[in-house]
C-alpha positions as CSV (number, residue, x, y, z in Angstrom):
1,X,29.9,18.9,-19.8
2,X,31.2,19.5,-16.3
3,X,32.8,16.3,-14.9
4,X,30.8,14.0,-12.9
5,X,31.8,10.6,-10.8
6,X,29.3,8.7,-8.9
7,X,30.5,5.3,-6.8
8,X,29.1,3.0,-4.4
9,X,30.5,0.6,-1.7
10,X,28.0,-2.0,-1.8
11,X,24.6,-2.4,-0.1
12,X,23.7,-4.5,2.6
13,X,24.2,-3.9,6.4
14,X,27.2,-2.2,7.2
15,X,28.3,-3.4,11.0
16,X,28.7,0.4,13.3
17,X,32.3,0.3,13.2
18,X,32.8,-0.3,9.5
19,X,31.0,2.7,8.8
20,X,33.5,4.8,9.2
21,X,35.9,3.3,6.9
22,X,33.0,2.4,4.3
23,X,32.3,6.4,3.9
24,X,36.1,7.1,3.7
25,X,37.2,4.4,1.3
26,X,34.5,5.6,-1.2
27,X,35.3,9.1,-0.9
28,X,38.8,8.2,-1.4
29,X,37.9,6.3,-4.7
30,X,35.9,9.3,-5.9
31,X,38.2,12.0,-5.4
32,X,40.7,10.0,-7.0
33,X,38.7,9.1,-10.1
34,X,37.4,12.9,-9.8
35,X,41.0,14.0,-10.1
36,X,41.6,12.3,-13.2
37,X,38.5,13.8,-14.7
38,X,40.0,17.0,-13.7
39,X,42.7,16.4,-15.5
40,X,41.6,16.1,-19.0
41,X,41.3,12.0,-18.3
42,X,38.8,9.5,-20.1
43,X,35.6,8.4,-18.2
44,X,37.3,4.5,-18.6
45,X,40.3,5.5,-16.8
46,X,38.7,7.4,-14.0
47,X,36.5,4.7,-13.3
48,X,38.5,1.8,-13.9
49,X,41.4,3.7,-11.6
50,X,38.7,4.6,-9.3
51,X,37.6,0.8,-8.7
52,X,41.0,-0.2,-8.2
53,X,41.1,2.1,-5.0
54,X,38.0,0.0,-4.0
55,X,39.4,-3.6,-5.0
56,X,42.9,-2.6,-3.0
57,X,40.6,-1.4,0.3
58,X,39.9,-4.6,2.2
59,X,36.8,-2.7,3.7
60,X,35.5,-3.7,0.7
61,X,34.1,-7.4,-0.5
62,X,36.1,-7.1,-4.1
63,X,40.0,-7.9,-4.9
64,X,41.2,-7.4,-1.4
65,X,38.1,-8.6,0.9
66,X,36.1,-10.4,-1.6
67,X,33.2,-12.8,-0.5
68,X,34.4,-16.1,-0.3
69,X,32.9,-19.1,-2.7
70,X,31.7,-22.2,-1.2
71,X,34.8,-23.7,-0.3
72,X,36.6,-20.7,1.2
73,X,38.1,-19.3,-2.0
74,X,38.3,-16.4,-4.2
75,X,36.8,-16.2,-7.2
76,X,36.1,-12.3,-8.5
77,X,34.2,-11.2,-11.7
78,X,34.5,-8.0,-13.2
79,X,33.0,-5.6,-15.8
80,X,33.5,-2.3,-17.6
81,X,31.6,-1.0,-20.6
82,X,31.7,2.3,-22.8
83,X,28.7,3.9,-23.2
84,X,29.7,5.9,-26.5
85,X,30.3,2.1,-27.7
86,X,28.5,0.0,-26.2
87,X,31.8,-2.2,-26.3
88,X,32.3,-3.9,-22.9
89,X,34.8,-6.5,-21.6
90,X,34.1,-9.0,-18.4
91,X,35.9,-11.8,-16.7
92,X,34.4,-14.1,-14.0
93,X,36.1,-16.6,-11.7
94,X,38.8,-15.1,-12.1
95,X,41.7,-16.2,-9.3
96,X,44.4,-14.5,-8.0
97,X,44.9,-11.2,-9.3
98,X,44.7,-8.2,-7.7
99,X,42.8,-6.0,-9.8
100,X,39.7,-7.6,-12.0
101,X,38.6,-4.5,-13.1
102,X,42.1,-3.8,-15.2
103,X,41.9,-7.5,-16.9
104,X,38.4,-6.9,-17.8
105,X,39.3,-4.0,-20.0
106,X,41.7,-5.2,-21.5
107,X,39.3,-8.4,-22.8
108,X,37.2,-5.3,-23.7
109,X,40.4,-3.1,-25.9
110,X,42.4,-6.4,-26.7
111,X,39.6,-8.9,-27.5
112,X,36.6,-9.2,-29.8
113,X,35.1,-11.1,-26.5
114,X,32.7,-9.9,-24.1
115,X,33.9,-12.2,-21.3
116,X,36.3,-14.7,-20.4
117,X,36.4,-16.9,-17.3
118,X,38.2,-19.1,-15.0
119,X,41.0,-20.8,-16.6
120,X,40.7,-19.0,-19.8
121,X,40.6,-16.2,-18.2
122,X,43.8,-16.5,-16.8
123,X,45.5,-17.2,-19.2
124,X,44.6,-14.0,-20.8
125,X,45.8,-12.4,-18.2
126,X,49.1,-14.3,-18.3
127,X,49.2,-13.2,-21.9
128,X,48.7,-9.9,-21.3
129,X,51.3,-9.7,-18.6
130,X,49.6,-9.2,-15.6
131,X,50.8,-11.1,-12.4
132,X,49.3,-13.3,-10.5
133,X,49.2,-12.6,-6.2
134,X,49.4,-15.3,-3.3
135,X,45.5,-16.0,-2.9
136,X,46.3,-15.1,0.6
137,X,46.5,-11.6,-0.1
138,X,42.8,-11.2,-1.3
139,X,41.4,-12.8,2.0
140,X,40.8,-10.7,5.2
141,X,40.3,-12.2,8.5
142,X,36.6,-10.3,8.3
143,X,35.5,-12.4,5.0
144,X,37.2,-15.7,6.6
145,X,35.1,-15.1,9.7
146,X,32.0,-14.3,7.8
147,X,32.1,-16.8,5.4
148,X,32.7,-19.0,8.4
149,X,29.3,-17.9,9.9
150,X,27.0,-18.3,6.9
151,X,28.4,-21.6,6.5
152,X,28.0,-22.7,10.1
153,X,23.9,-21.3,9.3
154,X,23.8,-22.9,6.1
155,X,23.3,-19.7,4.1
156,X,24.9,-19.3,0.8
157,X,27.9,-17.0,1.4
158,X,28.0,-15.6,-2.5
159,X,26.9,-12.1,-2.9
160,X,26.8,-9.6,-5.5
161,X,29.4,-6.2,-5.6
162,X,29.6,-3.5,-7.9
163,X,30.3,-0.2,-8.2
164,X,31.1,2.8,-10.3
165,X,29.4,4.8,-13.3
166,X,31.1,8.2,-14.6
167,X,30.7,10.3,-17.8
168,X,31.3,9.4,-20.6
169,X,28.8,7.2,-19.4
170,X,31.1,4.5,-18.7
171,X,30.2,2.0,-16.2
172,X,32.9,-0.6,-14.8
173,X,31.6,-2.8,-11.6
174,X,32.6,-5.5,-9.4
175,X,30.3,-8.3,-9.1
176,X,29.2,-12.1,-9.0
177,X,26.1,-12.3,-11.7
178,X,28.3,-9.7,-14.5
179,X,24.9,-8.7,-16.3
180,X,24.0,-6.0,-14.0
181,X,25.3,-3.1,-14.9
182,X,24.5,-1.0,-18.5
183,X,25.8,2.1,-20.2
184,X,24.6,3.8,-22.9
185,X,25.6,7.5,-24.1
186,X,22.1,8.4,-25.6
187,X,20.6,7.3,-22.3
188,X,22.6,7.1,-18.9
189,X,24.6,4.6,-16.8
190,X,23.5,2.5,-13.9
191,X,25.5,0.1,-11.6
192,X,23.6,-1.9,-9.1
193,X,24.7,-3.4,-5.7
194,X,22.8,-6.0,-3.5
195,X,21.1,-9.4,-4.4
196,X,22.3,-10.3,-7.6
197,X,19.6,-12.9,-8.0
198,X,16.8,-9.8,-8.0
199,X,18.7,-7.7,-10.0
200,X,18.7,-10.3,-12.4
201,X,14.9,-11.3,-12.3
202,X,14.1,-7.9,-13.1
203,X,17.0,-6.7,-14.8
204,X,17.5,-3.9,-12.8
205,X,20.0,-1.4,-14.4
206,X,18.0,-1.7,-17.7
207,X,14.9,-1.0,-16.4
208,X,16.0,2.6,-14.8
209,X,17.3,3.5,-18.6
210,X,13.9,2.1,-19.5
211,X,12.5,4.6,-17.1
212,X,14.4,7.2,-17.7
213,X,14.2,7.1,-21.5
214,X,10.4,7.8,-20.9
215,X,11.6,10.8,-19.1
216,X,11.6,10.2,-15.6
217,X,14.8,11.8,-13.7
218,X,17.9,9.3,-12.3
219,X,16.3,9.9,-8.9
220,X,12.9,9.2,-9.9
221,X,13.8,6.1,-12.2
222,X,15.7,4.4,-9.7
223,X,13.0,4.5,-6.9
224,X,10.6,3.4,-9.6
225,X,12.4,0.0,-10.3
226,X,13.7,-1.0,-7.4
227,X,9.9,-0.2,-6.3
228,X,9.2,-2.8,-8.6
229,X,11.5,-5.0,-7.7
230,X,10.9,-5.3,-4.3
231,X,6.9,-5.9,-5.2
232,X,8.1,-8.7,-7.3
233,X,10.6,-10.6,-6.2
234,X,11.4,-8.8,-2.8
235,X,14.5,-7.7,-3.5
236,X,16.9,-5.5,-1.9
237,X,19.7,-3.5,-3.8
238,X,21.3,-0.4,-4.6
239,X,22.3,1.6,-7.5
240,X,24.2,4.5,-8.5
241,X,23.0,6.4,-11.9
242,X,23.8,9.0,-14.3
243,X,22.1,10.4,-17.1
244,X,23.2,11.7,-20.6
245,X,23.6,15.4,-19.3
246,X,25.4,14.5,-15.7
247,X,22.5,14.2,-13.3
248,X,22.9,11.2,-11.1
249,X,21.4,10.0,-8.7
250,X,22.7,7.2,-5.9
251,X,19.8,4.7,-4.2
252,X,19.0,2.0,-2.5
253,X,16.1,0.5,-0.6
254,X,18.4,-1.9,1.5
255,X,19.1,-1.0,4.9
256,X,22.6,1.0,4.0
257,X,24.7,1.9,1.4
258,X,27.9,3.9,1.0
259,X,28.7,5.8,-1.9
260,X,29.8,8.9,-2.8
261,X,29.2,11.4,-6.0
262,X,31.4,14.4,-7.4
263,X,30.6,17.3,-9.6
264,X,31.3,20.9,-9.9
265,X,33.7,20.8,-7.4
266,X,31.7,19.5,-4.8
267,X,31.8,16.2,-3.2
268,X,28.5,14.2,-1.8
269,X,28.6,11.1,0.0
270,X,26.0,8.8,2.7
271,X,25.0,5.6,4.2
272,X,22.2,6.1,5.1
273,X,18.7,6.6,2.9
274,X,17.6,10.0,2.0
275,X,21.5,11.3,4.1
276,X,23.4,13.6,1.6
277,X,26.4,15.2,3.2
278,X,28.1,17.9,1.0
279,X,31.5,19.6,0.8
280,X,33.8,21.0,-1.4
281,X,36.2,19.3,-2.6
282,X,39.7,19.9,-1.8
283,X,42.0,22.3,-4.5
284,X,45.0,20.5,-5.0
């Protein structure tokens, strides 16, 4: 099975001059995780190391960048989970560390849990020796001066984030409502971005394995539900999606996304609906 890495950078509206740095921090992260691949790596370290690119970029609204709670604070979920498995590991309001995604599997390899959270959750990670950062560090002037303006027009400034699936199948993701994203070897991967209330309504990601388990292509299953979702509960979103034999597929019927997708030594990437640019990848 040739290699295959498919990420997104969250859906929504992306202002003009962040496009730019959306499309180059998720190529970044995909190359990276790609490399690993490349190198004889597991699907859980490529995508957990290729989320950690994404939580480290503050053009991104996870780890460095995150939305802001209510009150002006950070509070990050994370999830990863093995599709051979079906083992996964999550923690939500989680505070002060830098990289969720790394603390989330380790609940996954070091627990019998599926999720810890807040307080508990940290003192996991105390236990587990990972150090805390100056809350400071996670918070951009962009997310203190968004969250300013959804406060100032009494919108709810919490939003859902999430973001990688790979083969093995293996799907790790950023995000506020942690249910969203599935794995599962005999079936595919999917990892949604966007309104995590409507993902939720109509869980989302297990409704394109539904889809695709009756035979319908990543492409075609993805389209189908968040079709359906829209009819139903009008809600926008993204997702990107692999299948057991390495098709994938990246989505969205909100007005952008960025992602970006390698395989075979070729790299895709897009913002915009129906926009594929191609290129090969780099030898290094």
């Amino acid at each position: 099975m040739l290699p295959v890495i498919v990420a997104h950078g969250g859906a929504g509206y992306i202002l003009p001059d962040r496009e730019a740095s959306a499309i180059a921090g998720v190529r970044e992260a995909v190359l990276h995780g790609y490399s690993i691949l490349q190198r004889g790596g597991t699907a859980l370290d490529a995508v957990e190391e290729t989320v950690v690119l994404l939580e480290n970029n503050p053009k991104f609204n996870a780890g460095c960048g995150s939305v802001l709670n209510e009150l002006g604070e950070v509070e990050m979920d994370a999830i990863i989970m093995d599709g051979k498995t079906l083992n996964s590991g999550a923690v939500s309001a989680i505070r002060r560390i830098a990289n969720p995604i790394k603390l989330s599997r380790l609940v996954m390899e070091k627990t019998s849990h599926l999720c810890l959270t807040d307080q508990g959750a940290s003192r996991f990670a105390k236990e587990m020796g990972i150090p805390e950062v100056p809350e400071e560090s996670l918070i951009t002037e962009y997310s203190r001066m968004r969250w300013q303006k959804l406060k100032e027009s009494g919108l709810d400034p919490v939003e859902t984030q999430m973001y990688a699936a790979s083969f093995d199948l293996t799907c790790p993701v950023l995000l506020v409502n942690w249910c969203g994203a599935y794995a599962d070897n005999q079936v595919g991967a999917v990892s949604p971005t966007g309104h995590g209330e409507a993902i939720m309504k109509v869980t989302l990601s297990r409704l394109i394995l539904f889809h695709m388990e009756q035979g319908k292509s990543p492409k075609e299953a993805a389209d189908a539900a968040l079709g359906y979702m829209y009819e139903r509960v009008q809600g926008l979103a993204g997702v990107v999606v692999v299948d057991k034999t390495g098709d994938w597929s990246a989505r969205f019927n909100s007005r952008q996304m960025s992602w970006a997708a390698a395989k075979n030594n070729q790299l895709h990437y897009g913002i915009y609906k129906d926009q594929i640019n191609t290129e090969p990848i780099p030898k290094t």
